[in-house]
C-alpha positions as CSV (number, residue, x, y, z in Angstrom):
1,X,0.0,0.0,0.0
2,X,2.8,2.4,0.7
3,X,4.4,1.5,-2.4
4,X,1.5,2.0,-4.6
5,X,0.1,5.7,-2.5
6,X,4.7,7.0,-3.1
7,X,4.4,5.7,-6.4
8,X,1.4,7.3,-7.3
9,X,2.6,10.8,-6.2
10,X,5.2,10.4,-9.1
11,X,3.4,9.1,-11.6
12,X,-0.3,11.3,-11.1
13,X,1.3,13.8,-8.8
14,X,3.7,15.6,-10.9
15,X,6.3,15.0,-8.4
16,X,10.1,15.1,-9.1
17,X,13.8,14.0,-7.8
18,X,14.2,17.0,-5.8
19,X,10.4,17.2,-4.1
20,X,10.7,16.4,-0.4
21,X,7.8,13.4,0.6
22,X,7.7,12.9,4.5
23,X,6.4,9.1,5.5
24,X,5.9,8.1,9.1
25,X,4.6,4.7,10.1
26,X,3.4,4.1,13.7
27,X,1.3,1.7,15.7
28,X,-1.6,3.5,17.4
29,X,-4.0,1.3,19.4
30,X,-4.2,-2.0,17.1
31,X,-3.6,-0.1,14.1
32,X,-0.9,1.1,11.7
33,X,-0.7,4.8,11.0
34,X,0.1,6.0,7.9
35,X,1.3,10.0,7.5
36,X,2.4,11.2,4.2
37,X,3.0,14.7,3.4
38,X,3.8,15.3,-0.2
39,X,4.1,18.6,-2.4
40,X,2.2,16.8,-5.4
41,X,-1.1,18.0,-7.0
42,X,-4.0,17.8,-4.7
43,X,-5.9,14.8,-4.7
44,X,-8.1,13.2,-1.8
45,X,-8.1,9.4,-2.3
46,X,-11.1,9.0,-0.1
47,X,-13.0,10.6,-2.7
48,X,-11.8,9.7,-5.9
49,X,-13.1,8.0,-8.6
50,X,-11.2,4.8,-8.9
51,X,-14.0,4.0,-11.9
52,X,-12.9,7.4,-13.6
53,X,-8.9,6.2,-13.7
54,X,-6.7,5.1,-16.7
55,X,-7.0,1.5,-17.9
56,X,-4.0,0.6,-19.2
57,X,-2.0,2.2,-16.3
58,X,-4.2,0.0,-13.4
59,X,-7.8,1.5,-13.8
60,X,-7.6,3.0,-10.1
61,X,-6.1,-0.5,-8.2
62,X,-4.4,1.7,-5.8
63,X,-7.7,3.8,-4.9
64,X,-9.1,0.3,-4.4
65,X,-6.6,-1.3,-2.4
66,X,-6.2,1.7,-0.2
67,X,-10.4,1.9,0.2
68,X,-10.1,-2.2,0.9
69,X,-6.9,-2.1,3.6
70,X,-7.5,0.9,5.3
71,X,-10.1,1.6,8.3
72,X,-9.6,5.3,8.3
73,X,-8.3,7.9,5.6
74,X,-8.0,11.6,5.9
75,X,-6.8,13.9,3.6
76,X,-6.0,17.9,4.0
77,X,-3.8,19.9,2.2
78,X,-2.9,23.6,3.0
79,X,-0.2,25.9,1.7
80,X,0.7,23.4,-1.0
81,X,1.1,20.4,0.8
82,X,-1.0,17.4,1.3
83,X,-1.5,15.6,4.5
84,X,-2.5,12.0,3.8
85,X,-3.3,9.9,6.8
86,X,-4.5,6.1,6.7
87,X,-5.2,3.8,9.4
88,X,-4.7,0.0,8.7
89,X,-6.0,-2.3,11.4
90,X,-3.1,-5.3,12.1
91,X,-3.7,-8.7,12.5
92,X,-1.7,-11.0,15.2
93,X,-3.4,-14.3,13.9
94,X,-0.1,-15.2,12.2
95,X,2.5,-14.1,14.0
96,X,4.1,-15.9,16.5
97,X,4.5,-14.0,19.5
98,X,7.4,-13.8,22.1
């Protein structure tokens, strides 16, 4: 999911080598917390359109995994930079604990 939101800035965003992208992971009460802060072209990808995307580059997969994973997603941007943060519930059911 991280892979796909970074990439995206790049490829949709109009991102480039020199643009500063903050990321911070955290767990928060059962959860992983997602912050991104970017410089890209506004977008809010709790409301986009992942039915409006480009088909040969995905047709919106990232919009759809993010809307699938995620239990919360916020999005703000102010003075040219967007504040993306997404909650992702995690799952012990596998992992073997100590």
């Amino acid at each position: 999911m991280v892979e796909e939101v970074v990439t995206n800035l790049y490829d949709h965003g109009g991102l480039g080598p020199h643009d500063r992208v903050t990321l911070e992971l955290k767990l928060q009460g059962g959860e992983v917390v997602l912050v991104l802060t970017d410089p890209a072209k506004p977008f809010d990808p709790s409301n986009g359109d992942p039915e409006q995307a480009i088909a040969s580059r995905g047709g919106g997969a990232g919009l759809k995994l993010l809307r699938a994973w995620a239990s919360r997603i916020e999005y703000q941007t102010a003075d040219g930079i967007n504040r993306l943060e997404v909650s992702v519930p995690v799952r012990f059911n596998n992992i073997a604990r100590r």
